[in-house]
KERO-773727 format. One record per residue (C-alpha): residue number from 0; residue in one letter; chain; x, y, z. Coordinates in Angstrom, 3 decimals. Last residue first. Layout:
// residues N
 dofi vomi marse       px       py       pz
  NUM    a     A        X        Y        Z
...
This chain:
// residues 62
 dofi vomi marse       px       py       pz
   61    x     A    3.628 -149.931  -47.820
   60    x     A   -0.382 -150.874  -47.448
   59    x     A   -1.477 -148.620  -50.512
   58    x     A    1.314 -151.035  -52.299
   57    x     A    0.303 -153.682  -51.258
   56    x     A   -2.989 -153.419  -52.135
   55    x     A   -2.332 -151.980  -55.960
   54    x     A   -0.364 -154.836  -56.776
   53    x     A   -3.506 -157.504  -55.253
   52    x     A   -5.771 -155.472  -57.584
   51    x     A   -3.331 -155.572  -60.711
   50    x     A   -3.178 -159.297  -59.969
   49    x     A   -6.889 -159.599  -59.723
   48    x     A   -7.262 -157.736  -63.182
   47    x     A   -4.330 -159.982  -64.847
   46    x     A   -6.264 -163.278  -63.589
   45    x     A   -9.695 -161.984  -65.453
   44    x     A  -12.113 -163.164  -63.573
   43    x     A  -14.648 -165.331  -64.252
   42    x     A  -18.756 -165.158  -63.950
   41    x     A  -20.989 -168.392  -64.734
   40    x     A  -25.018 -168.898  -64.190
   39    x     A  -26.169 -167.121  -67.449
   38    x     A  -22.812 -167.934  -69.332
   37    x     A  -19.050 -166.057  -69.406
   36    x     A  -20.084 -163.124  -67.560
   35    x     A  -16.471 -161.408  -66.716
   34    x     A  -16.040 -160.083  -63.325
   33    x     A  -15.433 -156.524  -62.437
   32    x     A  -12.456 -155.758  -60.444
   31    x     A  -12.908 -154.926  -56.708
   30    x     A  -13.736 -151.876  -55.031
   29    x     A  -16.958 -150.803  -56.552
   28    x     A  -18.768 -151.131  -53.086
   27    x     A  -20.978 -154.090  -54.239
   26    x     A  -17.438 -156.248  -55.688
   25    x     A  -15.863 -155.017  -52.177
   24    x     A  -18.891 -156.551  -50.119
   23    x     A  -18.931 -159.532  -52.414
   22    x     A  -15.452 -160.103  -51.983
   21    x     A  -15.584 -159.639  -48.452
   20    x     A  -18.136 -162.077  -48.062
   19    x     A  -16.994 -165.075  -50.334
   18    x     A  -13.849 -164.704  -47.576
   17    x     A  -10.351 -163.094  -48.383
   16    x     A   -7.412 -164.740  -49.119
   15    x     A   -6.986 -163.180  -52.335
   14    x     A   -5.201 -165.927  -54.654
   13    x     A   -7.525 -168.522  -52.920
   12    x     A  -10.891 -166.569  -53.157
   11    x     A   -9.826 -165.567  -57.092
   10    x     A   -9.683 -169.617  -57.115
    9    x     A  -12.632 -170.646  -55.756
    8    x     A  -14.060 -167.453  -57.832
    7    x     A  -13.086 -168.820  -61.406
    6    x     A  -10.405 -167.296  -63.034
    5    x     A   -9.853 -166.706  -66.390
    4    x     A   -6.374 -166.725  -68.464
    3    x     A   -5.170 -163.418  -69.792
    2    x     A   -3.766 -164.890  -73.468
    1    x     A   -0.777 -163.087  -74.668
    0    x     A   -0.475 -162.369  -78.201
């Protein structure tokens, strides 16, 4: 059993290189995976989801 680790959104900000903006813009527009609430305050990311995303980029961009 593999365990998808979670990510929190420093680090889905690092992976992506894109600003707390964008990913809220793309999050609101439907075009970003859907975090994971993991407490009332706290939302993760599932790293497989953002790597899926970040496939899926390069290869619209190729």
């Amino acid at each position: 059993m593999n365990i998808d680790p979670l990510l929190t959104k420093k680090e889905v900000l690092q992976l992506t290189k894109m600003s707390d903006t964008t990913l809220w813009r793309l999050r609101r527009n439907g075009d970003f995976p859907n975090p994971v609430k993991t407490s009332t305050n706290s939302i993760r990311w599932h790293q497989s989801s953002i790597h899926k995303y970040l496939e899926n980029l390069k290869q619209q961009n190729q």
